[in-house]
C-alpha positions as a LaTeX table, in Angstrom:
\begin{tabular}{lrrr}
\hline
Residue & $x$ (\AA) & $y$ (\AA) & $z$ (\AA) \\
\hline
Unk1 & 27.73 & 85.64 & 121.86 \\
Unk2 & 29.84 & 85.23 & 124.75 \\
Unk3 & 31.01 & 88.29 & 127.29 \\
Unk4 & 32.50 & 88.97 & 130.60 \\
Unk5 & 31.43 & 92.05 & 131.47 \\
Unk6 & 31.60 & 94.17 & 134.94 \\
Unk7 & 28.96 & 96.78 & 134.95 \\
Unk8 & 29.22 & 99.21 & 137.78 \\
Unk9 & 26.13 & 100.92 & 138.44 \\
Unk10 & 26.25 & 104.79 & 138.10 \\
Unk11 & 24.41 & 107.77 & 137.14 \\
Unk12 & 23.48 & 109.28 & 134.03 \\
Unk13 & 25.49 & 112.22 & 133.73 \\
Unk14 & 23.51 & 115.24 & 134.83 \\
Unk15 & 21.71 & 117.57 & 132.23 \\
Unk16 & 19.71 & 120.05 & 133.17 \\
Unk17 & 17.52 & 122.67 & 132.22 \\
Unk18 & 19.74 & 125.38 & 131.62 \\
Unk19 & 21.50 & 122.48 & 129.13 \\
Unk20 & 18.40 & 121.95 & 126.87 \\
Unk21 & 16.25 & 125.28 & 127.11 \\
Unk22 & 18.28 & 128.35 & 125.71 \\
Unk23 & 15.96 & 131.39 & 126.61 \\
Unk24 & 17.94 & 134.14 & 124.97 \\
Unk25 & 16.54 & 137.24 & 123.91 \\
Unk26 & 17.27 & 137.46 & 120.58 \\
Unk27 & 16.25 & 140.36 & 118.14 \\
Unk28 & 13.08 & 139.35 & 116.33 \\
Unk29 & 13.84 & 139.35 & 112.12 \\
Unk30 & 12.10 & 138.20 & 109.55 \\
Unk31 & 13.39 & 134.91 & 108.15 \\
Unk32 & 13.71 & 134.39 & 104.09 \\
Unk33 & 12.87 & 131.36 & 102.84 \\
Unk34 & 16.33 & 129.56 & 101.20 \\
Unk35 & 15.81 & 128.42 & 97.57 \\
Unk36 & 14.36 & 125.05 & 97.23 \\
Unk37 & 16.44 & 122.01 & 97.32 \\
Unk38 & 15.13 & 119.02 & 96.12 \\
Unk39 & 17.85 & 116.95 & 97.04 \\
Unk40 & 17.30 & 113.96 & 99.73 \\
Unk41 & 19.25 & 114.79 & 102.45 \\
Unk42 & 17.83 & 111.54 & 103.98 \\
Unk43 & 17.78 & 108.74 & 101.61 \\
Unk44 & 16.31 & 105.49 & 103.23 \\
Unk45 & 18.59 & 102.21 & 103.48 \\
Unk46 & 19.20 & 100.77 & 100.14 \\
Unk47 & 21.50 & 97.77 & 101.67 \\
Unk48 & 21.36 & 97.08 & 106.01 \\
Unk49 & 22.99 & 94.06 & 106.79 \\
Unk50 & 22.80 & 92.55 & 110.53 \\
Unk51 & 25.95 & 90.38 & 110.70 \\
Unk52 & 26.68 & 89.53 & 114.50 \\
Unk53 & 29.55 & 88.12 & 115.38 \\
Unk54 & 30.65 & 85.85 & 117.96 \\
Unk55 & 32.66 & 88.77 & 120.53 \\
Unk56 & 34.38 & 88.50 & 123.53 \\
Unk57 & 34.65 & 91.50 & 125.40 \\
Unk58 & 36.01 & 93.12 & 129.34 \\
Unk59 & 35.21 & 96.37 & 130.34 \\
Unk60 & 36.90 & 97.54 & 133.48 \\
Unk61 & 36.98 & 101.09 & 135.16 \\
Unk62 & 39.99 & 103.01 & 135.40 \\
Unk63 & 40.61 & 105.73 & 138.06 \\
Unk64 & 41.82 & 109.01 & 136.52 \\
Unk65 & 44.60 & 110.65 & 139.08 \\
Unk66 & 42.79 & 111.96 & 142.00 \\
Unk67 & 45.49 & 114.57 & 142.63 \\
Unk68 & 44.05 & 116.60 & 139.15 \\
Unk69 & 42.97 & 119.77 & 139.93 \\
Unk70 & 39.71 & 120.71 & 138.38 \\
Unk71 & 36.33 & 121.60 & 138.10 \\
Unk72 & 35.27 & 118.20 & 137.26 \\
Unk73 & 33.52 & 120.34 & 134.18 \\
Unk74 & 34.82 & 118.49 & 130.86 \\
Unk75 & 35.70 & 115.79 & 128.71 \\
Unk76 & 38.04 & 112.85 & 128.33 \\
Unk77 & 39.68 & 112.79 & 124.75 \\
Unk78 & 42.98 & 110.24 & 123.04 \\
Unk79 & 45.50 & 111.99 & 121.11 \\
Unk80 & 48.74 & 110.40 & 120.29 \\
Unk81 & 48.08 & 107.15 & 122.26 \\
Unk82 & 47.03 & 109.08 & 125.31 \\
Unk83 & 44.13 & 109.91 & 127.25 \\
Unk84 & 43.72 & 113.57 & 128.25 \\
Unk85 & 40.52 & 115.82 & 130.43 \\
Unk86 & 39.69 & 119.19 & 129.39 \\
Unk87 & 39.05 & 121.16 & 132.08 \\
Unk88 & 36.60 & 123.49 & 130.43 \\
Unk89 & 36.45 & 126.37 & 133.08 \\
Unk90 & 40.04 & 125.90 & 134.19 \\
Unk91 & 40.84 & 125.70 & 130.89 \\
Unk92 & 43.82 & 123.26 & 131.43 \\
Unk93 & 44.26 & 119.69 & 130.13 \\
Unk94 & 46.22 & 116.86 & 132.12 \\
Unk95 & 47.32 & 114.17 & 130.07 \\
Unk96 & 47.56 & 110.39 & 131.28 \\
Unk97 & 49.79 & 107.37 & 131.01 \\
Unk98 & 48.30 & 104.01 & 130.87 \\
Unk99 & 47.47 & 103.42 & 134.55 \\
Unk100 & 45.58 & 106.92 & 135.01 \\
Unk101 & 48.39 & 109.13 & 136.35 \\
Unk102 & 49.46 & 112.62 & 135.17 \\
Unk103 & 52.17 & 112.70 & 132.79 \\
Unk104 & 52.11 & 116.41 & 132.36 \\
Unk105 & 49.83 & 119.45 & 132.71 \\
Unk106 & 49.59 & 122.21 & 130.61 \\
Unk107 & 47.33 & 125.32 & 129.30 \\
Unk108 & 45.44 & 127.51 & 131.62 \\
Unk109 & 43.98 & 130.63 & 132.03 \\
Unk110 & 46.18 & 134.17 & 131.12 \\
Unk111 & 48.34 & 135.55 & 128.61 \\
Unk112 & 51.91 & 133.77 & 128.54 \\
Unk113 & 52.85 & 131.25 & 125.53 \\
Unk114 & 50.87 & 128.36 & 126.59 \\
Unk115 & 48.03 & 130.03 & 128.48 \\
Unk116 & 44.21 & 131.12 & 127.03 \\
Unk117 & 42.56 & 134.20 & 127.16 \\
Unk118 & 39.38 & 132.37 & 125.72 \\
Unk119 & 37.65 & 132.64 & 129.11 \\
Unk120 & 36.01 & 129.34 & 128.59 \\
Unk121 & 36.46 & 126.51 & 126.67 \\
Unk122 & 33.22 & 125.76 & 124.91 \\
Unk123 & 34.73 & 122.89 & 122.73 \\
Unk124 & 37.75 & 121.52 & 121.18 \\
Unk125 & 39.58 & 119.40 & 118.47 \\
Unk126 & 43.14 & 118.08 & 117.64 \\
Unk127 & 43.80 & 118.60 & 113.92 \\
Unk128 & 45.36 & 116.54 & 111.48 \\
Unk129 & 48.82 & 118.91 & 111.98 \\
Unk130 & 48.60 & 118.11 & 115.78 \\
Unk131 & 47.53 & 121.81 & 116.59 \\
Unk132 & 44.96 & 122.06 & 119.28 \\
Unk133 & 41.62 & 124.44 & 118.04 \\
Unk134 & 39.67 & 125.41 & 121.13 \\
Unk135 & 36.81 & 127.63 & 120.32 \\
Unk136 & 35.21 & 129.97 & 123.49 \\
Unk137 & 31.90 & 130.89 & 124.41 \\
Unk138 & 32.82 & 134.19 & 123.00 \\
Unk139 & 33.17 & 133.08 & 119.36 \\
Unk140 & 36.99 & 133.19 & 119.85 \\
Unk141 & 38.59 & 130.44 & 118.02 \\
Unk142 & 42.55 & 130.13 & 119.12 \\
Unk143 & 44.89 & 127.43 & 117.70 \\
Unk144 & 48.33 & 126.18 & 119.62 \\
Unk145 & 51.09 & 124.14 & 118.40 \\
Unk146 & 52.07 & 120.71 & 119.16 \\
Unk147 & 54.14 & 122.27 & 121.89 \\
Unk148 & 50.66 & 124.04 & 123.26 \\
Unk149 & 52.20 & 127.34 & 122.46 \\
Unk150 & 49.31 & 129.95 & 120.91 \\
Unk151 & 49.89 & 130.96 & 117.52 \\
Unk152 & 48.50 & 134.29 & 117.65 \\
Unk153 & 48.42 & 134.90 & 113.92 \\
Unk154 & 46.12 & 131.43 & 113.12 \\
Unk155 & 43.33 & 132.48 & 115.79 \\
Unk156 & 40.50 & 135.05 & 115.20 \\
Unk157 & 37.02 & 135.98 & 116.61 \\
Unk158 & 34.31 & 134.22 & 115.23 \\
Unk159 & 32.03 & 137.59 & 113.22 \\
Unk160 & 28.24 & 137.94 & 113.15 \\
Unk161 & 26.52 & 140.47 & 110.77 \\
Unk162 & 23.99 & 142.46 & 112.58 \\
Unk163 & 20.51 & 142.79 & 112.41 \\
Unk164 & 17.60 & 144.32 & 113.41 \\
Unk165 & 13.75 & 144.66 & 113.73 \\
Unk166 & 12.64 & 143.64 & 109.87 \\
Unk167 & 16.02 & 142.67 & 108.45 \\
Unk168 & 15.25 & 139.67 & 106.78 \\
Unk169 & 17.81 & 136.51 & 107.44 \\
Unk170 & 17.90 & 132.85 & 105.46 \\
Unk171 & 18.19 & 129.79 & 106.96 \\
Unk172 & 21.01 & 129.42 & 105.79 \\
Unk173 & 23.13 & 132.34 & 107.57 \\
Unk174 & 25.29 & 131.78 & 110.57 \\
Unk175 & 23.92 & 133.96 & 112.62 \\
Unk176 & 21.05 & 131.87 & 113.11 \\
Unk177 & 22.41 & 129.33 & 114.85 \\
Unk178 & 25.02 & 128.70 & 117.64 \\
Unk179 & 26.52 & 125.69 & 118.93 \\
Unk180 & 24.40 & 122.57 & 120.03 \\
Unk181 & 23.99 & 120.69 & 122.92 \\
Unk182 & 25.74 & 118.09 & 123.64 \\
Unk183 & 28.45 & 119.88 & 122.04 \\
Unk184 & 30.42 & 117.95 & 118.94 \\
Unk185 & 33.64 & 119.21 & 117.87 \\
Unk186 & 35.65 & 117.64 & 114.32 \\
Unk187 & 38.05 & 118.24 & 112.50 \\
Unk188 & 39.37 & 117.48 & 108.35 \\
Unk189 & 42.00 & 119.35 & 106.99 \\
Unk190 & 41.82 & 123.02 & 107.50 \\
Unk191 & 38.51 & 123.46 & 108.62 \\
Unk192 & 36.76 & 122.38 & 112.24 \\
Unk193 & 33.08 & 121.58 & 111.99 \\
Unk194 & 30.32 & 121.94 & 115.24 \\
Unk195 & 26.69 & 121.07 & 116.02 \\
Unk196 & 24.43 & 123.40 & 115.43 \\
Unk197 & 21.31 & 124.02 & 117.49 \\
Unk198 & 18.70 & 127.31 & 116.58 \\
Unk199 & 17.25 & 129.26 & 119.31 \\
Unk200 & 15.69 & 132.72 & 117.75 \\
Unk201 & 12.91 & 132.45 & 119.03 \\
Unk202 & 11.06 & 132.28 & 114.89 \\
Unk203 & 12.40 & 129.54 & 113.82 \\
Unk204 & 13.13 & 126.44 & 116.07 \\
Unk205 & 11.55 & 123.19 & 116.71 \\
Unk206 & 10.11 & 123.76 & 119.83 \\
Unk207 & 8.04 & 127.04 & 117.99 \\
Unk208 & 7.92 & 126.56 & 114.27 \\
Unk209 & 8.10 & 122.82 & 113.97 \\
Unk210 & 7.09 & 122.64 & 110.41 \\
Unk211 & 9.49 & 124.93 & 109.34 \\
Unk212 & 12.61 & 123.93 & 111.00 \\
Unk213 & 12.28 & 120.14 & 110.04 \\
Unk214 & 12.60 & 121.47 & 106.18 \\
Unk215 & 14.91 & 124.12 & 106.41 \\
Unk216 & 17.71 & 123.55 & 109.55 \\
Unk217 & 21.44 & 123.46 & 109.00 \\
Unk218 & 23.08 & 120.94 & 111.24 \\
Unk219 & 26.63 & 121.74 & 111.22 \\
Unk220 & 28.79 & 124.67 & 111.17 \\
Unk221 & 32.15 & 124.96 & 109.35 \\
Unk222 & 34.82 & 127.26 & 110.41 \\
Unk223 & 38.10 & 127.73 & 107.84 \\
Unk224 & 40.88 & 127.49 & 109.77 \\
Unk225 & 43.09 & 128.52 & 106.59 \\
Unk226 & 40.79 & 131.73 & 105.73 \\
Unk227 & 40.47 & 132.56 & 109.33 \\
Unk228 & 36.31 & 133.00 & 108.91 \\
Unk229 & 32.93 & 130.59 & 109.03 \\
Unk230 & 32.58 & 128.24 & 106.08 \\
Unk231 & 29.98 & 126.39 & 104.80 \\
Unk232 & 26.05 & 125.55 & 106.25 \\
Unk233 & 25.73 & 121.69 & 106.12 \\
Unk234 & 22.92 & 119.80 & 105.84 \\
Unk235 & 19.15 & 120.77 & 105.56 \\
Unk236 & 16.43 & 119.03 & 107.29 \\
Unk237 & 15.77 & 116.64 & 109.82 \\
Unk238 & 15.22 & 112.96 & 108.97 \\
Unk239 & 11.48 & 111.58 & 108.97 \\
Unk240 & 11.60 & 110.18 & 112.55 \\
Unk241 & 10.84 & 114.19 & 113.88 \\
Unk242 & 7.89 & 115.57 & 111.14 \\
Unk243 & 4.74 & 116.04 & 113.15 \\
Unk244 & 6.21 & 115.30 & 116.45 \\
Unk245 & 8.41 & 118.09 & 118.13 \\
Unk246 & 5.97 & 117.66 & 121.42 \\
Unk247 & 7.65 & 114.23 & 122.05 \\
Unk248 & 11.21 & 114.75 & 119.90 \\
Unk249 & 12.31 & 118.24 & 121.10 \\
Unk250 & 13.96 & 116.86 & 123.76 \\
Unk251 & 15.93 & 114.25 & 121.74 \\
Unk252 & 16.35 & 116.80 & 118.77 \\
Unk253 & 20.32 & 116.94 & 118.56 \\
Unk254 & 22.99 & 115.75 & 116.10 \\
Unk255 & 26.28 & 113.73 & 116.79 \\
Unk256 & 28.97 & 113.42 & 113.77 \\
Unk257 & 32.36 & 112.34 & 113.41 \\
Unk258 & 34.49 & 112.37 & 110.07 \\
Unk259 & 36.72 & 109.50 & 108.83 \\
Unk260 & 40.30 & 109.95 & 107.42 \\
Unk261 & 38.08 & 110.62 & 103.50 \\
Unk262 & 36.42 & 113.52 & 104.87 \\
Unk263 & 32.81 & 111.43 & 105.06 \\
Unk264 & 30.66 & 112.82 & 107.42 \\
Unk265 & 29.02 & 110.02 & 109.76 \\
Unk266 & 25.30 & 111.73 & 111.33 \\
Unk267 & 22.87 & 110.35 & 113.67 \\
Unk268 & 20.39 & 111.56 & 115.54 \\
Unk269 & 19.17 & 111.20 & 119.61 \\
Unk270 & 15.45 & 109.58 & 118.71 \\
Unk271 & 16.84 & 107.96 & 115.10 \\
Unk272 & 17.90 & 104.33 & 114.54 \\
Unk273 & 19.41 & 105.39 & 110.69 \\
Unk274 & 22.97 & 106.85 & 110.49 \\
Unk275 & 23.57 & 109.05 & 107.55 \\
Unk276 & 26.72 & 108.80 & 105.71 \\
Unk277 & 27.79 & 111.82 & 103.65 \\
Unk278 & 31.30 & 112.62 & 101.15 \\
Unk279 & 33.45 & 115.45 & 102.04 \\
Unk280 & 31.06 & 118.06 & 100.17 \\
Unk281 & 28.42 & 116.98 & 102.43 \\
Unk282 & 26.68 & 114.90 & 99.50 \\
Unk283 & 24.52 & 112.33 & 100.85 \\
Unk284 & 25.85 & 108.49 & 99.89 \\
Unk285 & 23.38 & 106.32 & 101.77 \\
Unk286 & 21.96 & 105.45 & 105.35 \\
Unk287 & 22.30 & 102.50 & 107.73 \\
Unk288 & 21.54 & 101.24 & 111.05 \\
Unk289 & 19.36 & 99.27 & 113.42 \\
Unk290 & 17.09 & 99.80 & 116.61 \\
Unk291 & 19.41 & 99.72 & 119.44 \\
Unk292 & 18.03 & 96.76 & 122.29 \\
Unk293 & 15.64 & 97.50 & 125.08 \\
Unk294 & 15.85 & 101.50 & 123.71 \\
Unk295 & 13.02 & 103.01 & 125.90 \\
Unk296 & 10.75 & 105.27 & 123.25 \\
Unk297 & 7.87 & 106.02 & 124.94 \\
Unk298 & 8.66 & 109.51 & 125.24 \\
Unk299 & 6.54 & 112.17 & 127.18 \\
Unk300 & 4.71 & 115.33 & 125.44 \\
Unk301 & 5.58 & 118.24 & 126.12 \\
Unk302 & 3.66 & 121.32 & 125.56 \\
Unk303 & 5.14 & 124.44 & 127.61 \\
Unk304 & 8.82 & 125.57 & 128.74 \\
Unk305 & 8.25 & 124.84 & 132.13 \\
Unk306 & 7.38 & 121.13 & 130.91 \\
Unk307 & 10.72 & 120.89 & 129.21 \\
Unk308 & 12.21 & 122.25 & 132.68 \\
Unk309 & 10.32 & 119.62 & 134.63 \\
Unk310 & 9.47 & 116.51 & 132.68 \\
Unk311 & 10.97 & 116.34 & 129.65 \\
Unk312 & 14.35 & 116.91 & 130.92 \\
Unk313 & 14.16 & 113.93 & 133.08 \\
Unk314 & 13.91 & 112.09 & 130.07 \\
Unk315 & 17.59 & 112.02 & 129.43 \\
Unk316 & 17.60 & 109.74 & 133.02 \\
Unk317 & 14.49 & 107.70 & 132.43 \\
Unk318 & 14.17 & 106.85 & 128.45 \\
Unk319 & 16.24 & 105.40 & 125.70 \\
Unk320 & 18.14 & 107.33 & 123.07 \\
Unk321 & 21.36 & 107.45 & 121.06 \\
Unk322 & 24.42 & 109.79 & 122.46 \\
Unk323 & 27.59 & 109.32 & 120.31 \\
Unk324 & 28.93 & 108.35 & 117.45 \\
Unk325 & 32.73 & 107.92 & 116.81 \\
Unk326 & 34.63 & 106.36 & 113.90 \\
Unk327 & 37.76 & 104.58 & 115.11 \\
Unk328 & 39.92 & 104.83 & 112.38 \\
Unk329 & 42.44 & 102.29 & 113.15 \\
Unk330 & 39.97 & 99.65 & 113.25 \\
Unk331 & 37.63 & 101.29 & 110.68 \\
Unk332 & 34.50 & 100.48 & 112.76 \\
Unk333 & 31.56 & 102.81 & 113.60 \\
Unk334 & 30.68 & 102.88 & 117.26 \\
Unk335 & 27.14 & 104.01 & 118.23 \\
Unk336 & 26.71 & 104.27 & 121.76 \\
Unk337 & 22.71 & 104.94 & 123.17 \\
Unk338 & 21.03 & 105.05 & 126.29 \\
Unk339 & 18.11 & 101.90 & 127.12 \\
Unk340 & 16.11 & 103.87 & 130.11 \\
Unk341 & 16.39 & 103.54 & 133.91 \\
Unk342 & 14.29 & 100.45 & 134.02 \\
Unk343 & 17.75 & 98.41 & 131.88 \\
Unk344 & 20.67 & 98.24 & 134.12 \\
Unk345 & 22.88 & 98.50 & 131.12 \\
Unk346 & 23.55 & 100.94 & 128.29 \\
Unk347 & 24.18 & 99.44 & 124.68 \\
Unk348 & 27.07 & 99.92 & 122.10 \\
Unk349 & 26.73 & 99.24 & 118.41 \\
Unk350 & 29.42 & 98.55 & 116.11 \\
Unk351 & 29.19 & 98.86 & 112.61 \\
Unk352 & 31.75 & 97.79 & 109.71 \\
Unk353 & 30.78 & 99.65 & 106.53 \\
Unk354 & 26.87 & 99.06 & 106.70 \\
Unk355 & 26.59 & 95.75 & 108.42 \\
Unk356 & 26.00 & 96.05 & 112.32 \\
Unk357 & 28.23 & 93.27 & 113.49 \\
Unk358 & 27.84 & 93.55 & 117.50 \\
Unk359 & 25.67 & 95.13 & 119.82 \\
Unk360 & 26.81 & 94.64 & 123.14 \\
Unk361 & 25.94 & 96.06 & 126.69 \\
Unk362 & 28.05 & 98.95 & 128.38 \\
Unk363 & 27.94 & 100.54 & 131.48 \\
Unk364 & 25.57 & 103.33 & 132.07 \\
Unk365 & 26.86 & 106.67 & 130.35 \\
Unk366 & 29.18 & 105.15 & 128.09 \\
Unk367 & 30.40 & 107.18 & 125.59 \\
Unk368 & 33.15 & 106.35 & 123.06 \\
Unk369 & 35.45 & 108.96 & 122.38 \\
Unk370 & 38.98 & 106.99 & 121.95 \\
Unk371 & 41.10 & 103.73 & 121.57 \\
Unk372 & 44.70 & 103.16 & 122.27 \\
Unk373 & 45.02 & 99.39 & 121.68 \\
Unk374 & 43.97 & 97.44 & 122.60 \\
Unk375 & 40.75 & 99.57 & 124.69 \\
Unk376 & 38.09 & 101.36 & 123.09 \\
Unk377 & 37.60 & 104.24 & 126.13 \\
Unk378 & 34.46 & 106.41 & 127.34 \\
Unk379 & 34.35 & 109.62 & 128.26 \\
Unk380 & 34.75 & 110.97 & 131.71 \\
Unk381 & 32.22 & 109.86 & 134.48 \\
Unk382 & 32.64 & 112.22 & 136.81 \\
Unk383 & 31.78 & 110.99 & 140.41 \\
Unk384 & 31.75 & 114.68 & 142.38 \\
Unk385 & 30.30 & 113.03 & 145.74 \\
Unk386 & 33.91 & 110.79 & 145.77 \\
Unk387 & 35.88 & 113.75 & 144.06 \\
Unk388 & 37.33 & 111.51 & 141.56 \\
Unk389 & 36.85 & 111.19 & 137.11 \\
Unk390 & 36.97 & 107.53 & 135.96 \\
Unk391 & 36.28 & 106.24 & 132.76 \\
Unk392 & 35.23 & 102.63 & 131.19 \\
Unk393 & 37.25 & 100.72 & 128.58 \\
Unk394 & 36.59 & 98.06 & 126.72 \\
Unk395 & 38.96 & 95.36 & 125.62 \\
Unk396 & 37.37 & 94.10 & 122.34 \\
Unk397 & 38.20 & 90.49 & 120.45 \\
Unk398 & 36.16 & 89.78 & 117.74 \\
Unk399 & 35.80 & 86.01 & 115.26 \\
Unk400 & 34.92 & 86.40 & 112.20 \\
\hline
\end{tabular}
């Protein structure tokens, strides 16, 4: 394998407590148990092929504007062969031309055509019409044209049923869950699909371990078309986390993406298998291999203030996976992790249907979210000291 490569040291991006430990105060209710599915929602690797190939590969840094205004809280995206930053609080995006200046500006907060009153953008997607879906911390869902123009009569409020003391609630309802951490936003067809993560304070991993590893819903849908919440997906958590939620809680979340078919692509934080489901969430197989110099020796935790303290430090000291994106125009798999701050690198997978065909090192905090040939992009490393968003890109060349 030959590379030329310029790493330039950083910082993983910051994550703190408030990120990982949700203490709300949420009405006690007595949980039903869901009928029992004996389906395999985690089926073991049938075929796993390791197929390296000889790759040459650059990855430079590009400056992002430094006259943006923002918050510096948000994320780098592509759509239509440009890169864009969400400015989650401003609630603006600034898109880019090729050299990292501003070709335009748009969105914001207030009430005119092109302005939000979402408050704050928890996430966002592009859909396959071009429309822009942000959803708020509010459960507001609002959809704008290509033109970034609101279209009042496609965007609703998220509703939750109410309970209280003794109602009794499956695992299965909505209500139980809101959006995980690190946030993952999709999109197929009429309907936009999140992370989940569960919180109530009877049923989550950190509580009622046994439990949750049989019975939690990983993704939420939301119908678009019918203007409500869709479908549950998923139930379970792969073998990796039984018996260990001391040492896993930390590294507990889900990342997804969804090809042009409508498969669902899952992986977990402390998991080496991806799981590949169809468009009705059936499960079709698993792949995947141990990412290099990946950091496991996680530390127990036993008590919220050892989540606060030690185990979030984790995310800057051990090895896990944080993305997954399917790059459609190249249909590969990227699977980007995290080695631990004794590796001076990060690592990047790449997968072609199941065979891993490169693993490569990337600069710390690389995260794939893009490509506009011929540069596979990360998302926004945000250098606050400097005042100034860059990102990594990788210029790719592979020989079969």
């Amino acid at each position: 394998m030959v590379h030329e490569i310029n790493l330039t040291s950083i910082n993983q991006p910051n994550m703190n407590a408030k990120d990982v430990i949700y203490l709300s105060i949420l009405l006690f209710v007595n949980i039903s148990c869901s009928k029992d599915n004996t389906k395999n929602m985690f089926p073991s690797p049938d075929i796993n092929i390791r197929e390296e190939r000889n790759i040459t590969y650059m990855v430079d840094t590009l400056i992002i504007d430094t006259t943006m205004n923002t918050t510096f809280e948000g994320n780098m995206g592509v759509h239509d062969n440009r890169l864009y930053f969400i400015d989650r609080l401003f609630c603006t995006i600034h898109f880019f031309d090729s050299t990292g200046k501003i070709s335009f500006r748009t969105l914001g907060i207030g009430r005119g055509p092109t302005e939000t009153t979402i408050g704050q953008i928890y996430t966002h997607t592009f859909l396959n019409n071009g429309y822009l879906c942000l959803q708020g911390v509010t459960d507001d869902v609002q959809l704008f044209d290509r033109e970034y123009k609101i279209d009042r009569s496609k965007s609703y409020r998220k509703t939750r049923k109410s309970y209280k003391l003794g109602d009794k609630i499956g695992y299965d309802q909505f209500e139980l869950y809101s959006m995980g951490f690190p946030l993952v936003c999709r999109s197929y067809k009429n309907s936009v699909f999140t992370n989940n993560r569960a919180e109530d304070p009877t049923f989550n991993y950190f509580r009622t371990p046994d439990i949750f590893v049989k019975e939690f819903r990983g993704i939420t849908e939301q119908r678009l078309d019918k203007k409500e919440t869709g479908r549950l997906l998923g139930r379970g958590m792969p073998d990796v986390y039984k018996n260990r939620p001391d040492t896993h809680y930390i590294f507990s979340s889900t990342f997804f993406d969804i090809d042009p078919d409508g498969n669902f692509y899952v992986a977990y934080m402390a998991d080496s298998l991806i799981y590949k489901y169809d468009k009705d969430y059936n499960p079709l197989y698993s792949f995947g291999f141990e990412g290099r110099a990946r950091d496991k020796e996680y530390v127990s935790v036993k008590s919220v203030k050892d989540i606060q303290g030690k185990g979030v430090a984790q995310y800057r000291t051990k090895g896990y996976y944080t993305w997954v994106e399917h790059i459609d125009e190249l249909g590969y798999l990227f699977r980007s992790y995290s080695k631990g701050e004794k590796e001076s690198s990060d690592g990047l997978q790449i997968y072609q249907d199941r065979t891993l065909i490169a693993d490569i090192d990337v600069p710390k905090g690389f995260k794939p979210i893009g490509y506009i040939k011929p540069y596979l992009f990360s998302d926004a490393i945000v250098d606050e000291g400097k005042m100034r968003v860059y990102v990594y890109r990788v210029r790719l060349k592979m020989e079969c």
